[in-house]
C-alpha positions in Angstrom: 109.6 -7.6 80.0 109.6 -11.4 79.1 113.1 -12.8 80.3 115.1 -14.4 77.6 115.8 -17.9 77.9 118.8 -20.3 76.8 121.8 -18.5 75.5 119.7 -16.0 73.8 119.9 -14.5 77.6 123.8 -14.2 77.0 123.6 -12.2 73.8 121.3 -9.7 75.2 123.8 -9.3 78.0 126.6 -8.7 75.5 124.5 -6.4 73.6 124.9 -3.6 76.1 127.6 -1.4 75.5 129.3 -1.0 79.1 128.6 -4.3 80.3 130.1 -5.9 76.6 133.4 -3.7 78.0 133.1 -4.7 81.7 133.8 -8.6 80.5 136.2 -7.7 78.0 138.2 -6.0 80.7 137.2 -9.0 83.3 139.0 -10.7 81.5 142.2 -9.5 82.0 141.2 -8.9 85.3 141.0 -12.7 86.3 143.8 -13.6 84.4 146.1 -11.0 86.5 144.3 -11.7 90.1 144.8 -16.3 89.6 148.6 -15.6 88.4 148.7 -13.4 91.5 146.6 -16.2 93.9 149.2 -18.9 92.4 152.5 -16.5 92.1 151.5 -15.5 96.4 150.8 -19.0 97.6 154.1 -20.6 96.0 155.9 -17.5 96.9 154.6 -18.6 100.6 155.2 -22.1 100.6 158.5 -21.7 99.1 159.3 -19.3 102.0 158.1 -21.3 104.8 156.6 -25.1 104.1 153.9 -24.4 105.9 150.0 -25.0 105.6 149.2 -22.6 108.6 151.4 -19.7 106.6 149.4 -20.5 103.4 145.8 -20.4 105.9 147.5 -16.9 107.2 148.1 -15.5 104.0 144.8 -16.0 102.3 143.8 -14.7 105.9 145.4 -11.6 105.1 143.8 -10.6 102.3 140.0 -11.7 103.6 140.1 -10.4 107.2 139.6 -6.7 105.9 136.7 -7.4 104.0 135.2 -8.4 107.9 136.6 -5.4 109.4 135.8 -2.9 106.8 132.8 -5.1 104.8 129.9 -3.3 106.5 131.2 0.5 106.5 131.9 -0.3 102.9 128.9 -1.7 101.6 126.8 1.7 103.1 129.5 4.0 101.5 128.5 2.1 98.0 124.9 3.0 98.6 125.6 6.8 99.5 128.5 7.4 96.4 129.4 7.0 93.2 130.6 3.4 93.3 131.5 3.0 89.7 134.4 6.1 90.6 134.8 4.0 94.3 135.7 0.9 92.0 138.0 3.0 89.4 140.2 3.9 92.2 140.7 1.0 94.1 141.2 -0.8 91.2 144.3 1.8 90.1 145.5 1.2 93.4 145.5 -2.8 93.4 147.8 -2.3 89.9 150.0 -0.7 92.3 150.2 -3.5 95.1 151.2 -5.6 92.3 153.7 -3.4 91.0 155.1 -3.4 94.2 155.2 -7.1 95.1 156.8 -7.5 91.7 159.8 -4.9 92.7 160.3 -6.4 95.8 160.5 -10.3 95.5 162.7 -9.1 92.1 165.5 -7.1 94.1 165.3 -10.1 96.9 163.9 -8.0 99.6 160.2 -10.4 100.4 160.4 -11.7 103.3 156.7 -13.5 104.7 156.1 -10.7 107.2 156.2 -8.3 104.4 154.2 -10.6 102.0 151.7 -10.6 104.8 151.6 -6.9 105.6 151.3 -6.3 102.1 148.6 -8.8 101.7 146.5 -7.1 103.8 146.6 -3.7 102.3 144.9 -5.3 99.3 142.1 -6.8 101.5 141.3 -3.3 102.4 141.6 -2.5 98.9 139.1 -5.0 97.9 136.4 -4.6 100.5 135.9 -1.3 98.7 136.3 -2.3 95.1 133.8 -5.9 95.6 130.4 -4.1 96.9 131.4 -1.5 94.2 131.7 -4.1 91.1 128.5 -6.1 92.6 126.5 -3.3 92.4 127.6 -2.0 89.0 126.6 -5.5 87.3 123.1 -4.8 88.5 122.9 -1.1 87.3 124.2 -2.4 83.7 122.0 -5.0 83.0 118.8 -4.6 85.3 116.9 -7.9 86.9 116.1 -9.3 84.5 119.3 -10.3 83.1 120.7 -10.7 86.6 121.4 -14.1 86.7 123.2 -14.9 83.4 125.4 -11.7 84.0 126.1 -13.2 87.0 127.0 -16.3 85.6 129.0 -14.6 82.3 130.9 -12.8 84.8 132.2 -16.2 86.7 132.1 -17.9 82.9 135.3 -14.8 82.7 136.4 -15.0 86.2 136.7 -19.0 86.1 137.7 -19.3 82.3 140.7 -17.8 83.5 140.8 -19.8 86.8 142.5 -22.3 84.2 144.2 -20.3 81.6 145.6 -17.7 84.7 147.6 -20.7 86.6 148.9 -22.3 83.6 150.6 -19.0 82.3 151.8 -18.9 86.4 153.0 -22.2 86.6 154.9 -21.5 83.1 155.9 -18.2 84.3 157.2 -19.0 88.2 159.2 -22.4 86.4 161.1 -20.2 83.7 161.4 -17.0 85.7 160.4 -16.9 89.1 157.3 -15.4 91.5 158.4 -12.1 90.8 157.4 -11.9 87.3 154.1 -13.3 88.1 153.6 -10.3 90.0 154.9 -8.2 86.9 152.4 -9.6 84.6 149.7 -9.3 86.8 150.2 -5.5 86.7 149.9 -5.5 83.3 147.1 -6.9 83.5 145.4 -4.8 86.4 146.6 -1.8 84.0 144.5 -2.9 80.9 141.4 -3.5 83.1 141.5 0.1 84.7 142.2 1.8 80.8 138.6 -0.1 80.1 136.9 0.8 83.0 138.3 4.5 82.0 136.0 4.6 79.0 133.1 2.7 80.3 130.0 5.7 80.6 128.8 4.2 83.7 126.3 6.8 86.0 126.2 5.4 89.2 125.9 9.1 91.5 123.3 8.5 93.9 119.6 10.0 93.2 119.8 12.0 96.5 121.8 13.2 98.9 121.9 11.0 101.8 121.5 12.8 105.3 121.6 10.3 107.9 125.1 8.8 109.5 126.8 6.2 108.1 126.7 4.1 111.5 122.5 4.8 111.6 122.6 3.4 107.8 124.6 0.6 108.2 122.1 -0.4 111.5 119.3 -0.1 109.4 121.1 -2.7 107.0 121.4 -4.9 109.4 118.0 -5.1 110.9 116.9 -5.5 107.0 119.3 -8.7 106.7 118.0 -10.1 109.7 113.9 -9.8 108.4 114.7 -11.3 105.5 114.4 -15.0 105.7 115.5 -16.1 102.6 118.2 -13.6 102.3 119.5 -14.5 106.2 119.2 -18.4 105.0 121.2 -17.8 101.9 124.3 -16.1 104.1 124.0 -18.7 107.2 124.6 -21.4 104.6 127.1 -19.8 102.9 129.3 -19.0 106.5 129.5 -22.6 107.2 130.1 -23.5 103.7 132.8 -20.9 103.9 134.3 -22.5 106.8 134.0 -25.8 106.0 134.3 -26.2 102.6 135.6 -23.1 100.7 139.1 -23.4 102.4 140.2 -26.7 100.2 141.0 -24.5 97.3 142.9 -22.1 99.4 145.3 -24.8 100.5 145.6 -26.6 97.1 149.5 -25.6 97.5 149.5 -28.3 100.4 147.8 -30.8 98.5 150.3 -30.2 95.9 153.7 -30.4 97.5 152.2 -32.9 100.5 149.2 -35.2 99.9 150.5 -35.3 96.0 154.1 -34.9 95.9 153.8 -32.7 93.0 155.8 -28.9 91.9 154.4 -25.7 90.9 153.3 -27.8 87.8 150.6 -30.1 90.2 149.2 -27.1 91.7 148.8 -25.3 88.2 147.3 -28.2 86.8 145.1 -28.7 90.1 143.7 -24.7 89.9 143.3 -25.1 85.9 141.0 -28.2 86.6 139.1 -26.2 89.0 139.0 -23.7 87.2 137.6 -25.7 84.5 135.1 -27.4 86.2 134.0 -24.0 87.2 133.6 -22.5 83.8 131.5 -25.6 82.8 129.2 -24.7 86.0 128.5 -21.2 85.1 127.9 -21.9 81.2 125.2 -23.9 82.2 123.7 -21.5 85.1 124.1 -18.8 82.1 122.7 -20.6 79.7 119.1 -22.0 81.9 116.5 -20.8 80.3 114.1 -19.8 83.6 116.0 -17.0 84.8 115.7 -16.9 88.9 113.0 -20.0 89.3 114.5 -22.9 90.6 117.6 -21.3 91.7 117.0 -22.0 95.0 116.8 -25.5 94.7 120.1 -25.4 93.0 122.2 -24.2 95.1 120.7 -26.5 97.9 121.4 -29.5 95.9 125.1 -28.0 95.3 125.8 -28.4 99.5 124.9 -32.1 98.8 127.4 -32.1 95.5 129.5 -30.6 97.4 130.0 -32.8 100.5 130.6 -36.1 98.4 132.8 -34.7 96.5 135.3 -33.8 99.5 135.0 -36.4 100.7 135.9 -38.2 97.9 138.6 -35.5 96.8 140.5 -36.1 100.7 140.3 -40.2 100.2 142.3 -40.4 97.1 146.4 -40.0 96.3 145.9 -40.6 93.0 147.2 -37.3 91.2 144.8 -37.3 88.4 141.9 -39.0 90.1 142.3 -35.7 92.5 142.6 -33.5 89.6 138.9 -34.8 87.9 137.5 -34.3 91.7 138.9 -30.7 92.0 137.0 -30.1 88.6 133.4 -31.3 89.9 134.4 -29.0 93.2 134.9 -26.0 90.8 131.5 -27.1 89.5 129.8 -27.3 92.4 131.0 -24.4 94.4 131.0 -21.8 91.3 126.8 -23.1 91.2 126.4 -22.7 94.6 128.0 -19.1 94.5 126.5 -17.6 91.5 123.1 -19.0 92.5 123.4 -18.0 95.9 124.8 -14.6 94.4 121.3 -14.3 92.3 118.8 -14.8 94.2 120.1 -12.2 97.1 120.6 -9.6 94.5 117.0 -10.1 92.7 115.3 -10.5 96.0 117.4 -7.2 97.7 115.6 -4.1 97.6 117.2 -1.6 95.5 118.0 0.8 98.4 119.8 -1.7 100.7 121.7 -3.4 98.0 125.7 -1.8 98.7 125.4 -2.9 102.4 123.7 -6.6 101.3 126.4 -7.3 98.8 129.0 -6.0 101.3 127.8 -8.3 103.8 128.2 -11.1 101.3 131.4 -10.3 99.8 132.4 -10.4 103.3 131.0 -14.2 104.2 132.3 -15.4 100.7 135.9 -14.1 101.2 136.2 -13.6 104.5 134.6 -16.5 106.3 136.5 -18.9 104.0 139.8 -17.0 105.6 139.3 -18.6 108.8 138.0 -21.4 107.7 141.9 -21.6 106.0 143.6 -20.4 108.0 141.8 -23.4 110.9 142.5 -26.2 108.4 145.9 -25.3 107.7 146.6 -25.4 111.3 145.0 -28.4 112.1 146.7 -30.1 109.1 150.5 -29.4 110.4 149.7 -31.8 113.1 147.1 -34.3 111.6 147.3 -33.8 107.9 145.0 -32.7 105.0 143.2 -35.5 104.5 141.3 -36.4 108.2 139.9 -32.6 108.4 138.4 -32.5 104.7 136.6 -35.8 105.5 135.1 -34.9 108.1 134.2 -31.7 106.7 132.6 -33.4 104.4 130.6 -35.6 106.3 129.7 -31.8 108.4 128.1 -30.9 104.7 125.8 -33.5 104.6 124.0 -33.0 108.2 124.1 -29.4 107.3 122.2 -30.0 103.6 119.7 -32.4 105.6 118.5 -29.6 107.9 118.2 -26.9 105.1 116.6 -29.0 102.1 113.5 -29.1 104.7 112.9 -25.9 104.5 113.0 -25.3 100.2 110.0 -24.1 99.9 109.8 -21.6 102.1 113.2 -20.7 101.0 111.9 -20.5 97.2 109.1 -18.2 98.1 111.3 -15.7 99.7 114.3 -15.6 97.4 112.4 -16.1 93.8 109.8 -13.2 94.5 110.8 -9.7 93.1 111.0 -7.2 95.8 107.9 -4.9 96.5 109.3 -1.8 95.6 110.9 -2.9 92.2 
């Protein structure tokens, strides 16, 4: 099949039926889960003034996807994920429901945010290995990576739109209504996801155990060089890096001195930046090659640009920064995201998205939830530098090793 190239690659994508109605209902999707993001951070920092709380909430929600990520990802390669995905995505409508009842009748308290939290982490370890592997069964390989990239062109698109209709919302009406209208929203994506046709029930009946399946993903993980690379540098990316965005509250209210309108304005720049980075990855016209370069040349992108990001107290200069970071990490993602699902083979793919789902949210977690620590004694600002610098010795010892790296992750597997 010859791969499409430019944005002809995007029309073909949106020429198939169910994946047309997937980003339809992605849409409302994002929208609902960045007013929730913004609507449970201020609700947090509002409670508390605390960085470490805001670290322990986004904790909350990532830690499952660690505990439950592997068991998960093998259940996704022995069922029919599409109807896995269905209901955990009814049930995360509900968790919003719920929040929205509670902070409404004044009964939240941050203990109960936190419990709560949690129960949608376990929610989402399910539904993410589930929605991974549906993109691939939609659209095939070939048109891997610019449904990859259409997908974060929705999820990020609203990564702006989503906090602006927060800020506006949690200003004239409060967190609790955020929570309503992000069960709206989780309500319209499960009525499309009702009448996609998806088939996802598994060729044949598996016979082994789960625990000998999800050994046998493991061991595959670790013989794949390229594959084990990609994660590795994701981890300390996800430590390092990733946890920035989490505390953006903080830089709001402390390094800024800005409202709920900073932070909005803040996550809409980000999320900008980051819908600017996926157009273009959607819209390459060489499909996998060179991806791997890419997302090497992102750690380097990225490094600077915290650096630069931490040194500044000017609001808007931090604002323009926060866009080239929602650049640079939404290429490093969806390329990173790419090449491990085109170079997977098709029988190991649940338990190898799992695994990344769990690195990309759950690593970050920590990585938050040690910042914001660290940053009610010293600050914001000292950590993110140095994490910074961390990026660049990190970049130095991988970029060696691109070639090697290329020829592992941009070869199609042998038995596809």
């Amino acid at each position: 099949m010859k791969i499409p190239g430019g944005f002809d690659s995007i029309r073909q994508c949106l020429h198939i039926r169910d994946y047309r109605l997937y980003v339809i209902g992605n849409v409302a999707h994002g929208l609902g889960v960045w007013i929730l993001r913004m609507s449970m951070g201020w609700l947090a920092w509002e409670m508390t003034k605390s960085t470490a709380w805001l670290g322990g909430i986004v904790m909350a929600e990532m830690v499952p996807s660690l505990v439950l990520g592997l068991f998960a990802g093998t259940l996704v390669d022995r069922v029919n994920y599409f109807r896995l995905m269905r209901i955990t995505q009814g049930l995360a409508m509900v968790f919003a429901a719920t929040l929205a009842v509670l902070t409404l009748m004044g009964l939240m308290n941050i203990w109960l945010l936190f419990g709560l939290t949690m129960f949608r982490g376990c929610l989402m370890a399910f539904n993410r290995p589930s929605r991974g592997a549906l993109i691939h069964h939609l659209v095939g390989r070939d048109l891997l990576a610019p449904a990859l990239a259409i997908g974060s062109i929705t999820h990020n698109g609203t990564r702006f739109i989503g906090p602006a209709i927060g800020g506006l919302i949690i200003v004239g009406a409060g967190t609790g209504w955020g929570f309503a209208t992000t069960a709206g929203m989780l309500l319209f994506y499960s009525i499309i996801l009702g009448v996609m046709h998806a088939d996802t029930t598994p060729r044949k009946r598996q016979t082994r155990s789960v625990i000998s399946e999800t050994r046998e993903g493991l061991a595959y993980l670790k013989s794949h060089r390229g594959i084990r690379m990609q994660l590795v540098l994701l981890i300390i990316m996800g430590i390092i890096a990733k946890p920035v965005t989490d505390l953006l509250p903080g830089f709001a209210g402390q390094v800024f001195e800005r409202g709920a309108d900073g932070l909005a304005m803040l996550l809409s720049a980000h999320g900008i930046g980051a819908t600017c980075g996926a157009v273009w990855l959607a819209s390459r016209p060489s499909g996998i090659e060179g991806l791997t370069r890419i997302s090497l040349l992102s750690v380097l992108f990225l490094a600077l640009l915290l650096m630069a990001f931490a040194a500044t107290d000017v609001f808007y200069l931090g604002v323009f920064f926060i866009a080239l970071l929602g650049f640079g990490f939404i290429t490093l993602n969806v390329s990173s995201q790419t090449l491990i699902q085109s170079a997977v083979e098709p029988n190991f793919r649940g338990r190898v998205i799992s695994v990344h789902g769990m690195v990309m949210l759950g690593v970050p977690a920590f990585g938050a939830l040690s910042l914001g620590l660290v940053a009610d004694y010293i600050g914001l600002r000292l950590p993110v530098l140095i994490g910074g610098a961390i990026c660049i010795f990190v970049w130095l010892a991988v970029w060696s090793q691109r070639k090697t790296l290329e020829s592992s992750l941009e070869t199609p597997p042998v038995s596809q």
